[in-house]
Steps between C-alpha positions, in 0.01 A plus 500: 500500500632817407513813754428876339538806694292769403696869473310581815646171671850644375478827639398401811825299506717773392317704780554274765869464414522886497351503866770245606767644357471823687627318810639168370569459096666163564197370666256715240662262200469200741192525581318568167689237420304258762151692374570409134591160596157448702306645210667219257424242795176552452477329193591172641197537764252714344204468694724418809370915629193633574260685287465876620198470777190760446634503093448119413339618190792632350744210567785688628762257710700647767861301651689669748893581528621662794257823523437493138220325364499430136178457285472285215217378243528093395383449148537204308814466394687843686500661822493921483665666750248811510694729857721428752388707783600578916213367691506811698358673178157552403536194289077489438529843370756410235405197377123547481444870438135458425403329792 
């Protein structure tokens, strides 16, 4: 199974790395590192994570790293990596915008 980021997904990686960095840019490279790797993971496992709860509807599956959690639509034959977001954010708000 393949794994896709979307250029959302991408930013949010270059983002976090940028936040790391500040303090630590060893550990930023390391640890986007780990984040990509659990995103590829998930291909293995697909349906290993839970759907989003309250959203069911629109599919969305969430895995956790660290204080990141990482959401993800399966599809037949790919997984798309759709944000990769700090829990502490208003992660609703992002990835349902419409309610």
């Amino acid at each position: 199974m393949n794994v896709d980021f979307t250029s959302a997904a991408e930013a949010d990686l270059e983002a976090i790395a940028d936040h790391i960095a500040r303090d630590n840019p060893t550990r930023a490279l390391s640890f986007v590192r780990e984040l990509y790797e659990r995103c590829l993971d998930i291909a293995d496992m697909p349906d290993a994570w839970p759907i989003v709860p309250r959203y069911e509807h629109h599919r969305i599956r969430r895995r956790v790293h660290g204080r990141y959690l990482i959401f993800y639509l399966k599809g037949y034959d790919r997984i798309t990596i759709l944000h990769i977001l700090n829990g502490a954010m208003n992660v609703e708000a992002i990835l349902f915008p419409e309610g």
